[in-house]
C-alpha positions as CSV (number, residue, x, y, z in Angstrom):
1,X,104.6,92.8,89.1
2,X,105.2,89.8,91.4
3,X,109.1,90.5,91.5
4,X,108.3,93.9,92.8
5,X,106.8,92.4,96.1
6,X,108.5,89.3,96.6
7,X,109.8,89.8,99.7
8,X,106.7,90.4,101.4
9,X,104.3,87.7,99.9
10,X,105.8,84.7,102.2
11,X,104.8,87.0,105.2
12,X,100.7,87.8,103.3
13,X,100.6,83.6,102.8
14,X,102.2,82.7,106.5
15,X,99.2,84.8,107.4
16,X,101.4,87.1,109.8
17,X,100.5,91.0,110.4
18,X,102.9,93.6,108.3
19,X,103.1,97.1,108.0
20,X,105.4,99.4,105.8
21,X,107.2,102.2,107.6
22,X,109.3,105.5,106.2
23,X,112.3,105.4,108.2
24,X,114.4,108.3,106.8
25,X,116.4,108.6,103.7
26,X,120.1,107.5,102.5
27,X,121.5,109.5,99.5
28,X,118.6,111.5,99.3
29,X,116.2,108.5,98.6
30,X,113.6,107.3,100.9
31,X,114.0,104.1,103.1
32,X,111.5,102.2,104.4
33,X,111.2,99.5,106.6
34,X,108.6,96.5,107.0
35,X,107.7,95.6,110.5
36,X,106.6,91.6,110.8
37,X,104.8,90.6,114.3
38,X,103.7,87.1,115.5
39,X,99.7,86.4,115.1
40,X,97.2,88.4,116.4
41,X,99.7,90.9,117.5
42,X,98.9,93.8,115.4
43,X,98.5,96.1,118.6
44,X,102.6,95.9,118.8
45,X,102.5,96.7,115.0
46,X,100.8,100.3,115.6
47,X,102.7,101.0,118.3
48,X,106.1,100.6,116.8
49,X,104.9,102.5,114.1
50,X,103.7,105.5,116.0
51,X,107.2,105.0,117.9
52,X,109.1,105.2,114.7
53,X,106.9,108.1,113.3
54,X,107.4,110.4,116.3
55,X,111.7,109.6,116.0
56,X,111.6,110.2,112.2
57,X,109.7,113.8,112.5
């Protein structure tokens, strides 16, 4: 399980805000992206997100 998620636990432990995005496909298999802010700045989080989302539709 853990070598599944590696890449994100060193964000969840440095206690940083994260979110997982779809950001299209390649091949015909989805991509997604992970969006890392500063502290406290999961306002900028949501609303690169909601950018993204309304590109990708």
């Amino acid at each position: 399980m853990y070598m599944s998620d590696v890449m994100t636990v060193g964000v969840s432990l440095a206690g940083l805000p994260a979110l997982s995005v779809p950001a299209g496909d390649s091949d015909g298999l989805p991509v997604g992206v992970q969006l890392i802010a500063q502290r406290k700045n999961d306002a900028l989080l949501f609303s690169l997100a909601k950018s993204m989302e309304s590109h990708n539709d």
